[in-house]
VMD Tcl script that builds the backbone (N, CA, C; Angstrom):
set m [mol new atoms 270]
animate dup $m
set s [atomselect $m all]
$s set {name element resname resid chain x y z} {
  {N N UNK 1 A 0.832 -1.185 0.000}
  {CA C UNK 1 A 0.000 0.000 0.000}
  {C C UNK 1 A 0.874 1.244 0.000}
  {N N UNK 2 A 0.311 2.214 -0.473}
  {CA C UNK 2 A 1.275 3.854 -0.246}
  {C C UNK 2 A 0.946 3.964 1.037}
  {N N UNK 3 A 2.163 4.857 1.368}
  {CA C UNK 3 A 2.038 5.419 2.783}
  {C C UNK 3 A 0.957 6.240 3.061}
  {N N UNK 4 A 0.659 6.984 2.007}
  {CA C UNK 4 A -0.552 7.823 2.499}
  {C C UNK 4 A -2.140 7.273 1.936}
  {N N UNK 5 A -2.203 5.758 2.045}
  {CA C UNK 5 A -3.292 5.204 1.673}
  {C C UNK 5 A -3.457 4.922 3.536}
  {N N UNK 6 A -2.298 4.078 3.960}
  {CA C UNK 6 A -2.056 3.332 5.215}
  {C C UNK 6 A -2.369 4.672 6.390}
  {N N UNK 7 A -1.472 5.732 6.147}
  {CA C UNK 7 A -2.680 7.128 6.981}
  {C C UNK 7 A -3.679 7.181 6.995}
  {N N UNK 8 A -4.453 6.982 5.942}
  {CA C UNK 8 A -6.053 7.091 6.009}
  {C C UNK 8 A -6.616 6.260 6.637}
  {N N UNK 9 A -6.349 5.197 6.620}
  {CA C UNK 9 A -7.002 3.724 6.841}
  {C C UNK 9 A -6.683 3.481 8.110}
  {N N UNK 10 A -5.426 3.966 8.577}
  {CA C UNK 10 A -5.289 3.313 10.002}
  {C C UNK 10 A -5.887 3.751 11.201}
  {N N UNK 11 A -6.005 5.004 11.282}
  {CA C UNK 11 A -7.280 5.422 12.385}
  {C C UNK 11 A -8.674 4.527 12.453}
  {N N UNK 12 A -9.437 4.162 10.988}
  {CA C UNK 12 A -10.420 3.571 11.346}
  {C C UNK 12 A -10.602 1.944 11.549}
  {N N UNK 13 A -9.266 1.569 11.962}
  {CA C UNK 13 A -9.044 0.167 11.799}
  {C C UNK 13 A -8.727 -0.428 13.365}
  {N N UNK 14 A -9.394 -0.894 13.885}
  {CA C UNK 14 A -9.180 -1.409 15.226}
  {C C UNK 14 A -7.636 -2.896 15.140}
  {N N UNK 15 A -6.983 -3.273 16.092}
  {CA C UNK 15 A -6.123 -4.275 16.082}
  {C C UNK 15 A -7.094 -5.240 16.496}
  {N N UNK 16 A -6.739 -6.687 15.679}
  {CA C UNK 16 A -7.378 -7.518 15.375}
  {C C UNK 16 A -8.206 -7.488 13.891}
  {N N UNK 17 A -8.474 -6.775 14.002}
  {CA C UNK 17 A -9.498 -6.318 12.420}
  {C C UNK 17 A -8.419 -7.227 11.021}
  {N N UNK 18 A -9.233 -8.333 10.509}
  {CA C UNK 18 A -8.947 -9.464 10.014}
  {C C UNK 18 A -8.470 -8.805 8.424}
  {N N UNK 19 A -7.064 -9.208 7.444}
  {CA C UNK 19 A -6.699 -8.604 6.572}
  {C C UNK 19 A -6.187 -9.511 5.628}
  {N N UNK 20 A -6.090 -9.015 4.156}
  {CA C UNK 20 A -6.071 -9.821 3.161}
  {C C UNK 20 A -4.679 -9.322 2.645}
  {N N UNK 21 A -3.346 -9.904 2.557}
  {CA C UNK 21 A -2.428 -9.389 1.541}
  {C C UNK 21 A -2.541 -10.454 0.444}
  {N N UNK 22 A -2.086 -9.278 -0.368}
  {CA C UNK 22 A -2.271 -9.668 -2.042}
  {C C UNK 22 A -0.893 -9.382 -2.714}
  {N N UNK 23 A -0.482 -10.282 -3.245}
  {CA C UNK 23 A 1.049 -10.298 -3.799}
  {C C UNK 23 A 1.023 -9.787 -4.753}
  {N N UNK 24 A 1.069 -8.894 -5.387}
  {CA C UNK 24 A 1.419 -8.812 -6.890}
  {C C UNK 24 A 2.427 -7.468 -7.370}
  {N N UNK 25 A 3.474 -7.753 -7.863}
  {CA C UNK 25 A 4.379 -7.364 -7.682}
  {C C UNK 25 A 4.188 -6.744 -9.238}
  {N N UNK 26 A 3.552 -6.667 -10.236}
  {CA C UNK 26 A 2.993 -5.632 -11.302}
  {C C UNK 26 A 2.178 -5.222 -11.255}
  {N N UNK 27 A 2.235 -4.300 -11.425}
  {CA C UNK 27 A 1.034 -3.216 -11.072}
  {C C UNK 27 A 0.589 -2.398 -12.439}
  {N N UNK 28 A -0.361 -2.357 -12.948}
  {CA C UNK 28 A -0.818 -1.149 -14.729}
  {C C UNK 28 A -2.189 -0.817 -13.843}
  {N N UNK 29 A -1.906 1.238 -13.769}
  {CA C UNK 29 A -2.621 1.484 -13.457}
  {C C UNK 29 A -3.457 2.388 -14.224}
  {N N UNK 30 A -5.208 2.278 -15.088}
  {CA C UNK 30 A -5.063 3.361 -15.837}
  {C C UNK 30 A -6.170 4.455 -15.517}
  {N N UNK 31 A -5.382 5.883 -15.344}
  {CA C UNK 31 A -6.416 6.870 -14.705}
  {C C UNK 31 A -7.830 7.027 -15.588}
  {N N UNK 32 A -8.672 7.524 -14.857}
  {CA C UNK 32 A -9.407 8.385 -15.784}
  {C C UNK 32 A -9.370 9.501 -16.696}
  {N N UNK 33 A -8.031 9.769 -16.715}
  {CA C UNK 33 A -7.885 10.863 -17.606}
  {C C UNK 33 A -7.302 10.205 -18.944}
  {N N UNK 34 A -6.638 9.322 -18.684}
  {CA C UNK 34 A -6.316 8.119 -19.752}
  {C C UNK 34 A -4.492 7.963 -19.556}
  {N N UNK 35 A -4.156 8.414 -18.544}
  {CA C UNK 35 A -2.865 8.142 -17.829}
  {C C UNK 35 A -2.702 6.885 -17.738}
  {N N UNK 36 A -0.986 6.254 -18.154}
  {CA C UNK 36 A -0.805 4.947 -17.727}
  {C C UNK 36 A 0.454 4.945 -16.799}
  {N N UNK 37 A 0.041 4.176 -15.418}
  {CA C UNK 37 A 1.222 3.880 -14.770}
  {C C UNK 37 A 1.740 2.475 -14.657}
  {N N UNK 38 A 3.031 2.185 -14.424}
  {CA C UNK 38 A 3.065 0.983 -14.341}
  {C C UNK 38 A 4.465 1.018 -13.241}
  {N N UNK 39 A 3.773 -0.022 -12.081}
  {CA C UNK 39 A 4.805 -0.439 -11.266}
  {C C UNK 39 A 5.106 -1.470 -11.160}
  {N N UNK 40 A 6.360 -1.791 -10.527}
  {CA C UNK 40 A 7.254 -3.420 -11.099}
  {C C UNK 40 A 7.822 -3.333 -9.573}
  {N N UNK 41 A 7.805 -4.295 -8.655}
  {CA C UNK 41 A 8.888 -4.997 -7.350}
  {C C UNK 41 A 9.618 -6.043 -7.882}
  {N N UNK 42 A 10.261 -5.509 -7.558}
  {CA C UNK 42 A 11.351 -7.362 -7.388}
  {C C UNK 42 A 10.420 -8.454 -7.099}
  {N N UNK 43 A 10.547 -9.456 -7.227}
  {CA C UNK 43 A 9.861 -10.860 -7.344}
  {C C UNK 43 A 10.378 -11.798 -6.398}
  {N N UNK 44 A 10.364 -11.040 -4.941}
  {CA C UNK 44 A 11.243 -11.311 -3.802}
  {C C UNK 44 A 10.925 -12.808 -3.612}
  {N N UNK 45 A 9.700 -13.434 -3.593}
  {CA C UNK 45 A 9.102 -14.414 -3.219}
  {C C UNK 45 A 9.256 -15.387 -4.518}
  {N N UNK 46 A 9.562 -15.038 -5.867}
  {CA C UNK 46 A 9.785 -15.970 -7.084}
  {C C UNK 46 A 8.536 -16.439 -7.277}
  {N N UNK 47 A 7.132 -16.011 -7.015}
  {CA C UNK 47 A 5.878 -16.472 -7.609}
  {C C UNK 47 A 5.579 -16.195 -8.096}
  {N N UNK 48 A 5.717 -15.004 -9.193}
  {CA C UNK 48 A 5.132 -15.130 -10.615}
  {C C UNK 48 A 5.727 -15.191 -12.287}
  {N N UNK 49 A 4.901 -15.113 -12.854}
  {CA C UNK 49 A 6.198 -15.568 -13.883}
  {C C UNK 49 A 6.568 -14.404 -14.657}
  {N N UNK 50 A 7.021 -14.205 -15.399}
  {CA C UNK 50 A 7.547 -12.978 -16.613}
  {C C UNK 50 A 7.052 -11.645 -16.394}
  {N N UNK 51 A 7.656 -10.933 -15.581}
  {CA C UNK 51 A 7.147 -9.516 -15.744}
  {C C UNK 51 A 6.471 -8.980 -16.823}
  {N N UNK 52 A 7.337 -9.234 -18.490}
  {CA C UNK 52 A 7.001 -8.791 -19.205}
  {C C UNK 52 A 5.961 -9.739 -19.687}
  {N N UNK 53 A 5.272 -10.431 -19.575}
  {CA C UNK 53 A 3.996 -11.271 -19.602}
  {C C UNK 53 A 3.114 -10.651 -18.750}
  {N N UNK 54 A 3.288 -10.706 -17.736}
  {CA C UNK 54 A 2.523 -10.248 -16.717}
  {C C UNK 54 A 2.057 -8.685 -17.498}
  {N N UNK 55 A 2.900 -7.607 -17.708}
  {CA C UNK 55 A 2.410 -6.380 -18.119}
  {C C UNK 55 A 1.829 -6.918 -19.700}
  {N N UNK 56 A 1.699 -7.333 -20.501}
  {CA C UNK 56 A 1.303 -8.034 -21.496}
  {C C UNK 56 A -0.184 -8.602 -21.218}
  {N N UNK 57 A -0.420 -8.954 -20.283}
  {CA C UNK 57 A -1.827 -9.706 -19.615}
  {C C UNK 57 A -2.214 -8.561 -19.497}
  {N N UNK 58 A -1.941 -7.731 -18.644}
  {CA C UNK 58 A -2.925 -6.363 -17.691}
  {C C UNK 58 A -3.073 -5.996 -18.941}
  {N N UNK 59 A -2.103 -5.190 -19.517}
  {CA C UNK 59 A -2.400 -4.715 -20.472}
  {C C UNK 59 A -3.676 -4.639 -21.669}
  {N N UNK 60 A -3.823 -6.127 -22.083}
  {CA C UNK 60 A -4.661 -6.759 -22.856}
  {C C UNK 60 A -6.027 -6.581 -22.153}
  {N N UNK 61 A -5.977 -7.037 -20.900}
  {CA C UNK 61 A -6.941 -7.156 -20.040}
  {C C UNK 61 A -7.922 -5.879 -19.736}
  {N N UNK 62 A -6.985 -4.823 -19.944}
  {CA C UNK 62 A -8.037 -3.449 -19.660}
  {C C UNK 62 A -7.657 -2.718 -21.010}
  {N N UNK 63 A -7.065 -3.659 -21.839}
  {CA C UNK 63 A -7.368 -3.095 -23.758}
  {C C UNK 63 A -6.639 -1.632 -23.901}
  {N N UNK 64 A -5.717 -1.467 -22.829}
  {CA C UNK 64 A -4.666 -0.725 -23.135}
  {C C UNK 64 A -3.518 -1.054 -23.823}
  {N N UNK 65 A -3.256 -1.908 -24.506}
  {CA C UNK 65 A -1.880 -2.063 -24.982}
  {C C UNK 65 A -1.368 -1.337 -25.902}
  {N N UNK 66 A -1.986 -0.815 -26.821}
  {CA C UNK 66 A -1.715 0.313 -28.038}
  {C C UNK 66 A -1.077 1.456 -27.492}
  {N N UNK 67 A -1.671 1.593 -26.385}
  {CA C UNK 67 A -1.375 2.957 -25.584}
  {C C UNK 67 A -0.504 2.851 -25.062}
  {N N UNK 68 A 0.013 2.020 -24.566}
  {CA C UNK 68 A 1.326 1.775 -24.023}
  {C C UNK 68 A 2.931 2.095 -24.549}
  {N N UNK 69 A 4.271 2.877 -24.259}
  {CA C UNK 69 A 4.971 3.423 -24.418}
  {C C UNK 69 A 5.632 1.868 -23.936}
  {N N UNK 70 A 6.208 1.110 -25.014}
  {CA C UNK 70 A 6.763 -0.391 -24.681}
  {C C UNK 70 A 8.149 0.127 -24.392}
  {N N UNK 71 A 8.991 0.873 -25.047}
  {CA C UNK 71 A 10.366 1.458 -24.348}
  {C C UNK 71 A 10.598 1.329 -22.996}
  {N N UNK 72 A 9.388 2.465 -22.365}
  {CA C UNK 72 A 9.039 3.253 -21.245}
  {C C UNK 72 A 8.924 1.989 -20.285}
  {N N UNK 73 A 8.042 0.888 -20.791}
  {CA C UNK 73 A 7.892 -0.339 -20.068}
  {C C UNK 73 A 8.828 -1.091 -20.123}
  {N N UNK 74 A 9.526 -1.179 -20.887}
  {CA C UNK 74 A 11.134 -1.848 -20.352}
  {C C UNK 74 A 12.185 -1.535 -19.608}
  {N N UNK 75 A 11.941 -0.048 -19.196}
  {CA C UNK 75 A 12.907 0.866 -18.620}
  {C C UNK 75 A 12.107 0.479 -17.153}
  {N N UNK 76 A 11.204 0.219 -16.978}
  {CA C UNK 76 A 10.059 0.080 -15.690}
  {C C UNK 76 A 10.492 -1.459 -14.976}
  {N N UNK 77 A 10.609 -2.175 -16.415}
  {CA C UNK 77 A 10.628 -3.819 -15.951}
  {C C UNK 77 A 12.478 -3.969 -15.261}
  {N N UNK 78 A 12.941 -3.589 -15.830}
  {CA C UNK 78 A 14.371 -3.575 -15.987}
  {C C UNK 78 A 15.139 -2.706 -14.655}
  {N N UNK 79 A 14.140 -1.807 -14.329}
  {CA C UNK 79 A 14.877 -1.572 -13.022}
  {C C UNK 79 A 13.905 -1.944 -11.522}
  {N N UNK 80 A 13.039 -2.180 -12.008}
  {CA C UNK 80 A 12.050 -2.480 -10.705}
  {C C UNK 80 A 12.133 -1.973 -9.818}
  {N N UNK 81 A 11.808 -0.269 -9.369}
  {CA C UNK 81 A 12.233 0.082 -8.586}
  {C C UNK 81 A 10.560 0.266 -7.304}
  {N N UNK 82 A 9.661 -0.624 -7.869}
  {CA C UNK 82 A 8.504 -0.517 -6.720}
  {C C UNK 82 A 7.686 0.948 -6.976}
  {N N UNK 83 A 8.205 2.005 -7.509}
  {CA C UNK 83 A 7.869 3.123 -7.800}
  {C C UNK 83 A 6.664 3.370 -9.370}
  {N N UNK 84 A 5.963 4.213 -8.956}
  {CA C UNK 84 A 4.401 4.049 -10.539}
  {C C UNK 84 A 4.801 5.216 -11.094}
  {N N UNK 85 A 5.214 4.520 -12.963}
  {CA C UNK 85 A 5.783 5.856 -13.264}
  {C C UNK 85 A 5.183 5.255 -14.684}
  {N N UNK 86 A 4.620 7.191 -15.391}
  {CA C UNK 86 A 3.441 6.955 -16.489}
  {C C UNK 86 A 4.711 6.244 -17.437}
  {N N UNK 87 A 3.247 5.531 -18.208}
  {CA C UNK 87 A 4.750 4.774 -19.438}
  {C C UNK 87 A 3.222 4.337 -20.706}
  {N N UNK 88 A 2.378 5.451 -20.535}
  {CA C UNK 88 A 1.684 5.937 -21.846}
  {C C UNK 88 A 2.236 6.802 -22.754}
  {N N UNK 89 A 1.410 6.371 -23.796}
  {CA C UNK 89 A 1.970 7.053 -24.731}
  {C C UNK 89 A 0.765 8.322 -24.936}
  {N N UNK 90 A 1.507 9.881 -24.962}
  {CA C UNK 90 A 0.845 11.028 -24.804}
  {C C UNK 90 A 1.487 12.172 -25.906}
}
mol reanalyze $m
mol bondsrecalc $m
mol representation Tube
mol addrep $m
């Protein structure tokens, strides 16, 4: 989560209050304005397969791929720095 998602949320969250983590270490995010971000972690745990598959799936999946700046997404995959940085094409 961002840090300033985990601010919001944590005041209304009592300890004990039952929680779901979700692994996924690619991230394609696309705004409403028609912004594309895409974040990449290291694959600390080795459970999924091909980054560049993986952004290839999302991609397809929300029928952004045209839009996509594939350079921009190799420069994303290639350093994995956990960080969401646009990699549309504008």
């Amino acid at each position: 989560m961002h840090p300033d998602d985990i601010a919001e949320i944590f005041p209304r969250v009592s300890i004990g209050t039952p929680g779901r983590i979700i692994y996924q270490p690619v991230l394609l995010a696309c705004l409403e304005d028609g912004r594309l971000f895409l974040e990449v972690h290291r694959d600390v745990y080795e459970r999924k397969p091909d980054p560049q598959l993986a952004v290839e799936r999302l991609a397809q999946e929300r029928g952004v791929a045209a839009q996509l700046d594939w350079g921009k997404v190799q420069e994303v995959l290639l350093r994995k720095t956990g960080l969401a940085i646009e990699v549309g094409r504008r």
